[in-house]
C-alpha positions in Angstrom: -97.8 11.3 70.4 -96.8 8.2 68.2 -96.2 8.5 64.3 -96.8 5.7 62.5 -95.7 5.2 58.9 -97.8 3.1 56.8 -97.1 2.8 53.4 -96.3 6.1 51.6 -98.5 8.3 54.1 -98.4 9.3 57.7 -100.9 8.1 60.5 -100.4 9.9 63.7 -101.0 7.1 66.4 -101.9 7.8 70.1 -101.9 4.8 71.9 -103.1 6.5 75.4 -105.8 8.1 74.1 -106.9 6.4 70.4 -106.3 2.8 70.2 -107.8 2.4 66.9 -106.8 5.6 64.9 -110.4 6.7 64.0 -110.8 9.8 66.2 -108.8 12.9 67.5 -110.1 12.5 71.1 -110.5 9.4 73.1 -112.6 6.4 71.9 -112.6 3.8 74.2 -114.5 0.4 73.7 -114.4 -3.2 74.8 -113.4 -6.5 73.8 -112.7 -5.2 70.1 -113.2 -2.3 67.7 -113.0 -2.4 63.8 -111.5 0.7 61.7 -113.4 1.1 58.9 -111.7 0.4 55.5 -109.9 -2.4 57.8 -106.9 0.4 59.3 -106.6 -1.6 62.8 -108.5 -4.2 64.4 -108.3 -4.0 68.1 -108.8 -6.6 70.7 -107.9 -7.4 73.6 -104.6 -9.6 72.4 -104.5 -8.4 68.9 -103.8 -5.0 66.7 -104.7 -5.7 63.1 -103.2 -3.8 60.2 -104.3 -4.8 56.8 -103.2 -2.1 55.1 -99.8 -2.8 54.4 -101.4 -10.7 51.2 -97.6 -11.8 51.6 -96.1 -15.1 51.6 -96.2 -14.3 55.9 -99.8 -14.4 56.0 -103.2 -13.6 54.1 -105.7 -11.0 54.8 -108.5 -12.4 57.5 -112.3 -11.6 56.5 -113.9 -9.7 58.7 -117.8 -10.2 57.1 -120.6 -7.7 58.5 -117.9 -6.3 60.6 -116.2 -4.8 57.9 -119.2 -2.5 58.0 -118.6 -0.9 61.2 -115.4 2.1 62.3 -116.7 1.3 65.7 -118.2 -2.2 67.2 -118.1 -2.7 70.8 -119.6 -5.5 72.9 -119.4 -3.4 76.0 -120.6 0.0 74.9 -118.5 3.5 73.6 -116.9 6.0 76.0 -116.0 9.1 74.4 -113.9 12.0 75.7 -112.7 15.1 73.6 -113.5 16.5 70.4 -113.7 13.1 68.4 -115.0 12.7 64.6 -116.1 8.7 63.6 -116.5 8.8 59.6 -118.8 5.5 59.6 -121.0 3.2 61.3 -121.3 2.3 65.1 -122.2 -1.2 66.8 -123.0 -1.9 69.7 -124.4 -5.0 70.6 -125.0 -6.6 73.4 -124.8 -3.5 75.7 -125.6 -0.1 74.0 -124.3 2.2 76.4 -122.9 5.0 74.7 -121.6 8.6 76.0 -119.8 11.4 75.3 -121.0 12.0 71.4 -123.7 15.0 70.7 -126.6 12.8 70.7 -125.9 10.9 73.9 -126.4 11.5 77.8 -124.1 12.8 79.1 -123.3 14.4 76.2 -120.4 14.9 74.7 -118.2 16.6 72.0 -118.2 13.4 70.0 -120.0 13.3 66.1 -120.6 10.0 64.6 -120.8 10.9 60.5 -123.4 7.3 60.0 -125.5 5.3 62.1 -125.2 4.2 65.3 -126.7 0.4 65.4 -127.9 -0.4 69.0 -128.5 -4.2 69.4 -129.9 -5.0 65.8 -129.4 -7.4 63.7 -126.2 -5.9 61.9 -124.8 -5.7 65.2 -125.3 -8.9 66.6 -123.6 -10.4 63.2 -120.7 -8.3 62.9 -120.1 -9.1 66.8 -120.4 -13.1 65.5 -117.9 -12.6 62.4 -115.7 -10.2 64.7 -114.9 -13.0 67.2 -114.3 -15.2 64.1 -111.8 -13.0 62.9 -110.1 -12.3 66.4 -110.1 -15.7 66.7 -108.6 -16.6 63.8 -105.9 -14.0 64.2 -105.4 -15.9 68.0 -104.3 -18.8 66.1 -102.0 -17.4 63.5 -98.7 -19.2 64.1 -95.2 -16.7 64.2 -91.5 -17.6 63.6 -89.8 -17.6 66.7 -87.6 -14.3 65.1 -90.8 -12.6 65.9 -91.5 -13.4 69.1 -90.9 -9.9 70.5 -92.2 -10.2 74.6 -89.9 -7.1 76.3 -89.5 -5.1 73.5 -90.7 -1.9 72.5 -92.3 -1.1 69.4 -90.6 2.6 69.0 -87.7 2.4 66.8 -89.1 -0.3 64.9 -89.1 -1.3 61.2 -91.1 -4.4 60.3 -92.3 -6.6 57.6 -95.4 -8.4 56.5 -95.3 -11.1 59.4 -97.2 -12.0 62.5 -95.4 -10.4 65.8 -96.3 -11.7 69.2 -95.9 -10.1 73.0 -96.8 -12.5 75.3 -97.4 -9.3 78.4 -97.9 -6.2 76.9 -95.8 -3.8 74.9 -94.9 -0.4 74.6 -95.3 2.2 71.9 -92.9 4.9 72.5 -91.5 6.3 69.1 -92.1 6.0 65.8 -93.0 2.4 64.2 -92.2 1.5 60.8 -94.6 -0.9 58.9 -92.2 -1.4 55.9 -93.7 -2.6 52.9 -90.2 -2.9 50.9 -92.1 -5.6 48.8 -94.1 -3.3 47.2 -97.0 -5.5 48.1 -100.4 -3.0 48.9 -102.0 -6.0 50.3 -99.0 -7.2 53.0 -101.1 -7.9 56.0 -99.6 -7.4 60.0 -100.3 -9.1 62.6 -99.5 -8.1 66.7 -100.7 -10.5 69.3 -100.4 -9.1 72.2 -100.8 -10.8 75.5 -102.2 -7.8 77.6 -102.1 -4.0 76.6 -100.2 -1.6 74.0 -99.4 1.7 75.7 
């Protein structure tokens, strides 16, 4: 297990078995997941944190997506005893297992509606990719270019951070708002996985 700090408060983060900090157990989707209230945005290149604007980079809107804890073009695999306080979409495939309601069932409770393929879905999907793309082309000072490094141990600022492979995650990473700014946003691109 993986602490994150964010701001004043602790998030635990477990990169093997919660990519996007929303459930105790494993939540696995595909090309991207939103947090609701904007925590992470996952995909497969980026991590989003919004919590923590600065002069490195302003907040990207993320429209009907902002709607959703969970959006997933490929369907949601759930393992564990895992809580989503929110909204689930799944558009175009609506596979979805391991939650009470679901076959197989699971151990999995989703606290709002799950969307399967409806209009919501289909535009949050649309202003998702905008967003992801938008993030794909945020420009980062070479200082920040951080391929073979390891997260753990880290303390960073508002900024955009690219990995051009993948990257580790193997202590605690600092998200240091030192600024005092509530709005900072952060940015990791990241060429393959986070583990």
């Amino acid at each position: 297990m993986t602490t994150m700090k964010l701001r004043n408060y602790r998030r635990i983060f477990q990169p093997a078995k919660n990519p996007i900090g929303l459930a105790s157990g494993a939540a696995e989707s595909g090309y991207h997941s939103i947090a609701k209230k904007s925590y992470m945005l996952m995909g497969v290149s980026f991590i989003w944190v919004s919590l923590v604007i600065s002069s490195h980079g302003q907040a990207v809107p993320l429209g009907e997506a902002n709607n959703y804890s969970v959006l997933s073009y490929a369907g949601v695999t759930n393992s564990g005893l895992s809580v989503i306080n929110g909204d689930v979409g799944l558009s175009p495939l609506t596979t979805i297992t391991g939650f009470t309601f679901s076959t197989p069932a699971g151990l999995g409770i989703v606290n709002g509606t799950v969307h399967y393929n409806d209009g919501s879905a289909m535009l949050a999907q649309k202003n998702a990719l905008t967003a992801y793309n938008t993030l794909a082309g945020m420009a980062y000072i070479p200082a920040n270019n951080k391929t073979g490094s390891d997260l753990g141990g880290m303390s960073l600022t508002a900024g955009v951070y690219h990995f051009n492979t993948s990257v580790g995650l193997t202590g605690n990473l600092t998200l240091d708002n030192t600024l005092g700014n509530a709005n900072s946003v952060f940015v990791f691109q990241i060429g393959s996985t986070l583990t």
